[in-house]
C-alpha positions in Angstrom: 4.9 173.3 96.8 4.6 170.5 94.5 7.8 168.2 94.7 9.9 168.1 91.9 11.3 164.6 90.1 14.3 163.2 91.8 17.7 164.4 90.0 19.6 162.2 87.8 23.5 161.7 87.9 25.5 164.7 86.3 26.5 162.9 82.7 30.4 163.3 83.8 29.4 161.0 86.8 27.9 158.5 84.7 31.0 158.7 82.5 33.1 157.7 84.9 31.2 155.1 86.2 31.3 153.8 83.1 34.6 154.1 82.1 35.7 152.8 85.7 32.4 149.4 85.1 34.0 148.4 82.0 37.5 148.9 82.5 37.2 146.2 85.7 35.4 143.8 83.6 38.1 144.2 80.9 40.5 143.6 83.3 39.0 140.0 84.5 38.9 139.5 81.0 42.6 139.8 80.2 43.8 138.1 83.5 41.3 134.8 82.3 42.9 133.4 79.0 46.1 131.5 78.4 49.1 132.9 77.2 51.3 131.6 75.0 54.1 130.1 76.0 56.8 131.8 74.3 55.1 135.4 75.5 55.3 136.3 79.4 52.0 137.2 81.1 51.5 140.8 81.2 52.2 142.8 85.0 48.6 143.7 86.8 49.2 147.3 86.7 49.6 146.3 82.8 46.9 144.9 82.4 45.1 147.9 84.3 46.2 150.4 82.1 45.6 148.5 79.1 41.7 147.9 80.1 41.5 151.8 80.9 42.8 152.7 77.8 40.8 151.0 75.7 37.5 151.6 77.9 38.5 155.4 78.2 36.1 156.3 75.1 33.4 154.6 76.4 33.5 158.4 78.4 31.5 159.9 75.7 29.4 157.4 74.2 26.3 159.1 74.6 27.1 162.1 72.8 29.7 160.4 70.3 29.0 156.4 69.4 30.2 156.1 66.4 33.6 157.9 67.3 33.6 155.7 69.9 32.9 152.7 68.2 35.5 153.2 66.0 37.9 153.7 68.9 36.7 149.9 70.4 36.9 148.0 66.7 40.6 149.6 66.8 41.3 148.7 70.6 40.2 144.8 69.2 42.8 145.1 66.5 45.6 146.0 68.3 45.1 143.8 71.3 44.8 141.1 69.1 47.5 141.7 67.3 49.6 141.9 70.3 48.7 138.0 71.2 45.8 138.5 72.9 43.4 135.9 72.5 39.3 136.7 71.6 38.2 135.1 75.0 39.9 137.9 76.4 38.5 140.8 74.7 34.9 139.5 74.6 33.7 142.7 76.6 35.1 144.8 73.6 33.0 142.4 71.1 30.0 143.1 73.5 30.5 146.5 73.5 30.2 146.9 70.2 27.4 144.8 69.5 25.2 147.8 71.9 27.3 150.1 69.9 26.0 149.2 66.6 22.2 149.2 67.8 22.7 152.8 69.5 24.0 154.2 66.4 21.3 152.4 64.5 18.5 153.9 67.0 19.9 157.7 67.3 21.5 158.5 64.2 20.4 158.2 60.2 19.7 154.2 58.6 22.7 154.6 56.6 24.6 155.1 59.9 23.3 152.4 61.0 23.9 149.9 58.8 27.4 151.4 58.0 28.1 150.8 61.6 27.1 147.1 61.7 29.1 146.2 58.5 31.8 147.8 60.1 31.9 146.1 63.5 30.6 142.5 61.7 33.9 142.9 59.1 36.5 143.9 61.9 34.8 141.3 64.4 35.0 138.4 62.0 38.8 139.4 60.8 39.6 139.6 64.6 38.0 136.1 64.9 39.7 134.8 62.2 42.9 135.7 62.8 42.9 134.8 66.3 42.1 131.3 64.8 44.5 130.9 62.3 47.1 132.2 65.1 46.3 130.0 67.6 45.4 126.7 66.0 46.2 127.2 62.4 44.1 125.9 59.3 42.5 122.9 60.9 41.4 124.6 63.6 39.6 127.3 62.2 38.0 125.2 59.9 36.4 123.2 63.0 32.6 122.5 62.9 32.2 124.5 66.1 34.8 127.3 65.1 32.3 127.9 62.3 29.2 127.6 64.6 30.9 130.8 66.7 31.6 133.0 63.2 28.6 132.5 62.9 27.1 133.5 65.9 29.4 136.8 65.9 27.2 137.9 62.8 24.0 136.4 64.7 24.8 139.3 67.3 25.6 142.4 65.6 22.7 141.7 62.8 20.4 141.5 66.2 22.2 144.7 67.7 21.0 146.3 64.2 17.4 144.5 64.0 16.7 146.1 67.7 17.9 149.4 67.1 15.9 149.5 63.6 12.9 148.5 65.8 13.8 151.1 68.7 14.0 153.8 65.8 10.6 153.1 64.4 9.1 152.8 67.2 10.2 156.3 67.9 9.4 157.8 64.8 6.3 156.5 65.1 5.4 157.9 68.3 7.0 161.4 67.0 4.5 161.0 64.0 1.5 160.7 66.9 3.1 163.4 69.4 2.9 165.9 65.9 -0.6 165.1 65.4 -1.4 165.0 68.9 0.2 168.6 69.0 -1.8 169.5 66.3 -5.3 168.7 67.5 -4.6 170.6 70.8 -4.1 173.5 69.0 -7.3 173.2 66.8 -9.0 172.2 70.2 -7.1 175.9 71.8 -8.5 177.8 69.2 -12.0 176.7 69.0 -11.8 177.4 72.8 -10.5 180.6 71.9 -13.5 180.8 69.8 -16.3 179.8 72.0 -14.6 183.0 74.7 -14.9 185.3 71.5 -18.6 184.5 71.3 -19.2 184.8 74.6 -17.2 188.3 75.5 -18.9 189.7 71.8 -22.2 188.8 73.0 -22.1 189.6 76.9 -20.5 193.5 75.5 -22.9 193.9 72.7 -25.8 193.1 75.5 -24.3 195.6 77.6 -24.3 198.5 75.1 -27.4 197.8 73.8 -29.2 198.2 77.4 -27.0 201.2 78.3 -27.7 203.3 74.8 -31.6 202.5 75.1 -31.2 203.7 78.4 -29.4 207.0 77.2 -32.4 207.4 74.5 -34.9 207.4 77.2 -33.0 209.6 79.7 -31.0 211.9 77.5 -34.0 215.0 77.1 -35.1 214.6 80.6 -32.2 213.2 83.0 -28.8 214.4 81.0 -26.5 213.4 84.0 -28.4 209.9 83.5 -27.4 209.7 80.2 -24.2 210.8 80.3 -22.9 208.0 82.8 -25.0 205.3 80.1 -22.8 206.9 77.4 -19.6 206.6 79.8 -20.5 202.7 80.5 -21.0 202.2 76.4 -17.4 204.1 76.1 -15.3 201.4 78.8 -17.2 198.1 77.9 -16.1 199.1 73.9 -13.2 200.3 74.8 -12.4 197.1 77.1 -14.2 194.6 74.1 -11.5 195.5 71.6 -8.8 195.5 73.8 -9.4 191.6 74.1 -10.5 191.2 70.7 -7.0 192.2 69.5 -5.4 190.3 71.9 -7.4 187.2 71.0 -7.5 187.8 67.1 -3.7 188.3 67.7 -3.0 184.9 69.0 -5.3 183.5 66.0 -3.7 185.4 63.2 -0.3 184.5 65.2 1.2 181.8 62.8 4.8 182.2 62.7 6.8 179.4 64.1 7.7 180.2 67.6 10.7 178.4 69.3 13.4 178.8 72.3 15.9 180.4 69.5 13.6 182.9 68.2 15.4 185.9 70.6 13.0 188.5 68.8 9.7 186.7 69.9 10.8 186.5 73.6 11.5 189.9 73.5 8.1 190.8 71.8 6.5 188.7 74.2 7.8 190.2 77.3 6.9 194.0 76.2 3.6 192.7 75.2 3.1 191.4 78.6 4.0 194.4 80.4 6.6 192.6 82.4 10.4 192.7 82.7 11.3 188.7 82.2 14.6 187.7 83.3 16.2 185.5 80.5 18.6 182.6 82.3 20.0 180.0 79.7 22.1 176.7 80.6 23.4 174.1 78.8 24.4 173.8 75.3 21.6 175.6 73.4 21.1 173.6 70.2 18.1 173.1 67.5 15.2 171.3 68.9 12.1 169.6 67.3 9.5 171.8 66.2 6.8 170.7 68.0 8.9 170.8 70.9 10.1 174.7 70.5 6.6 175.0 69.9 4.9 173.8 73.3 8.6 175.0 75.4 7.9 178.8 73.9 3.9 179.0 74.3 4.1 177.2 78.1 7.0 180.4 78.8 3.9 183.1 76.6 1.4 181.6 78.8 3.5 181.6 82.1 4.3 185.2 81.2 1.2 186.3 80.0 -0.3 184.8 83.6 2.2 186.8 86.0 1.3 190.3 83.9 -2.4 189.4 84.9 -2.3 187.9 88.0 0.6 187.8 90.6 0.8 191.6 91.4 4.4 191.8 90.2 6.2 193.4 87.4 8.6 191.0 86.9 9.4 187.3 86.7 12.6 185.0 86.0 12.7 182.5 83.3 15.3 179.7 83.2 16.2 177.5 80.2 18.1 174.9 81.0 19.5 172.0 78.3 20.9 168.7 79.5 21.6 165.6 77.6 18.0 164.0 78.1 16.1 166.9 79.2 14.9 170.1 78.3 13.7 172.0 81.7 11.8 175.4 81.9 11.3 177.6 85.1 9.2 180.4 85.5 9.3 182.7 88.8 7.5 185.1 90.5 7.7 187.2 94.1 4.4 188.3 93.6 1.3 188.3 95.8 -2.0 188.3 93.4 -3.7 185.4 93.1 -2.1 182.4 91.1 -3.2 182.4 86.7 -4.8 179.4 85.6 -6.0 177.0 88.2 -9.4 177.4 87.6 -9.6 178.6 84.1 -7.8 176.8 81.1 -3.9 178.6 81.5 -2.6 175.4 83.8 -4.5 172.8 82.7 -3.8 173.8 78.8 0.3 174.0 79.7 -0.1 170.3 81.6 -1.5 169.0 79.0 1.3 169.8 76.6 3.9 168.5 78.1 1.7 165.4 79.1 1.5 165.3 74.9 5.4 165.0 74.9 5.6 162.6 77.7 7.1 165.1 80.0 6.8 166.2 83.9 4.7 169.3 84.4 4.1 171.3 88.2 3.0 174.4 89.0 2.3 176.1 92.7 3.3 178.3 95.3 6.7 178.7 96.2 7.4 178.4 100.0 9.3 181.6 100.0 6.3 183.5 98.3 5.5 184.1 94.5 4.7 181.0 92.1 6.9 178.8 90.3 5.6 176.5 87.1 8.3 174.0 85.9 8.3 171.9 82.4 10.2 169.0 82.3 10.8 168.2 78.0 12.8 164.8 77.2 14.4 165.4 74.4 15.5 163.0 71.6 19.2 161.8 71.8 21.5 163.5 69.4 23.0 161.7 66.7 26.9 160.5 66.9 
């Protein structure tokens, strides 16, 4: 059995390793600058549960970074408005700075630059103040004072240039993944084509020999003629069977995707199978192209069992994650496996190679056949 990709950390474990990373580098932070002298220095456990509350949202920045950013801009207010000095938040300022170029690569332009006039108007005003606090008007009018408000808008108008650039570079690639898509389908159905050709001609052969051999036979050797007429009767019969099925997936334009209950349905009775629908995760709206290549790869796995594995029945899982969209198609039967040496495998592989995916398909040690997709999917917008 093919081995599958090694498994990624759970997203709650990465939360908290998060939370946990940045709360001890706040906490260096804190314990590094001077106090005033007039203000006691804070207890450790203090300073502890001031760094985990203000990296606690941190928890949820991949599904919610402009929440979250919010939530760090505020946590820079208020510690600096309780003395604390902007050498001792500099993880908070950092932390925004990725913030603004994450919600300027996931989410729309406008959230992106709203997010980096936000964090460059709250950083600067938590700069400032911090100056005029700690050394008054002379020194925040220092050559080198300057130099570092400067270099705060430096950094978050980088954050936003390499976000803009990560975003592009995305779109673009989507752009090429749609066409992509699109020429494997033209290159499916010309395939479909050239088997349409074939299966017309090779059936058309066949009843053309088998009713000149009726003519001959039918006044002289009836029994003769009558299995010619019976061959002419299954080959036609057997020709439009696959002509509808083929000149069904032609004419079969609809968009097809994960949500579309009805089609799964449809496709299941069509096959002749009973298919065990497992969903996990947060089912949500995907790209199209993407419902497109996850539903056909479940038709064709489907479609494959009903022909080949000597079952009635297979189980198909749909599972949603935060970075991945993984299909699983099962079977306990014991017919020979669909696809390896016509097009049914090799077509599936190579759309999800199209999407930059993970594709396997084999036997499973405990008998039957399992094919797995393995979709990234884009990261939702905060």
């Amino acid at each position: 059995m093919p081995d599958d990709p090694p498994r990624r950390l759970p997203p709650l474990a990465w939360a908290a390793l998060t939370v946990c990373g940045f709360a001890v580098v706040l906490y260096g932070a804190l314990g590094s600058g001077p106090e005033p002298a007039h203000q006691q220095t804070p207890a450790a456990w203090q300073q502890w549960a001031a760094s985990l509350v203000l990296a606690l949202p941190l928890g949820w920045v991949r599904r919610r970074p402009s929440p979250v950013l919010a939530a760090l801009l505020t946590g820079m207010v208020v510690a600096t408005a309780l003395h604390a000095r902007t050498g001792q938040i500099w993880p908070l300022v950092l932390a925004a700075d990725v913030l603004v170029g994450l919600i300027t690569t996931t989410a729309s332009r406008r959230a992106g630059v709203t997010a980096a006039i936000v964090s460059l108007a709250v950083q600067e005003a938590v700069w400032q103040l911090d100056l005029w606090t700690g050394g008054g008007k002379s020194r925040a009018l220092a050559v080198g004072m300057v130099g570092l408000t400067v270099l705060i808008a430096l950094f978050v108008l980088l954050a936003w240039i390499t976000g803009t650039t990560i975003r592009q570079r995305r779109e673009h690639a989507a752009v090429l993944h749609t066409h992509a898509a699109a020429e494997a389908a033209t290159a499916e159905r010309l395939r479909i084509a050239r088997e349409l050709h074939d299966m017309v001609a090779h059936s058309i052969g066949v009843i053309a020999f088998q009713s000149g051999a009726a003519r001959r036979v039918i006044d002289t050797r009836p029994d003769d003629a009558k299995t010619a007429l019976t061959a002419i009767e299954t080959t036609s019969r057997d020709t439009l069977k696959e002509l509808r099925h083929v000149l069904g997936a032609l004419r079969d334009t609809r968009p097809t995707g994960l949500s579309d209950g009805d089609r799964l349905t449809e496709m299941a009775a069509a096959a002749a199978v009973h298919v065990d629908v497992r969903w996990r995760g947060r089912r949500r709206p995907l790209p199209a192209n993407l419902e497109e290549s996850a539903f056909r790869i479940i038709q064709e796995s489907v479609t494959n069992v009903a022909r080949h594995a000597d079952t009635d029945r297979c189980q198909v899982l749909i599972d949603y994650s935060d970075g991945e969209l993984r299909i699983e198609i099962l079977d306990e039967g014991t017919g020979t496996t669909a696809g390896e040496t016509g097009y049914g495998i090799p077509g599936m592989r190579e759309r999800v190679a199209l999407l930059g995916g993970h594709f396997s398909a084999g036997p499973r040690a405990e008998g039957g056949f399992r094919v797995t997709a393995r979709l990234p999917l884009p990261r939702e917008a905060g």
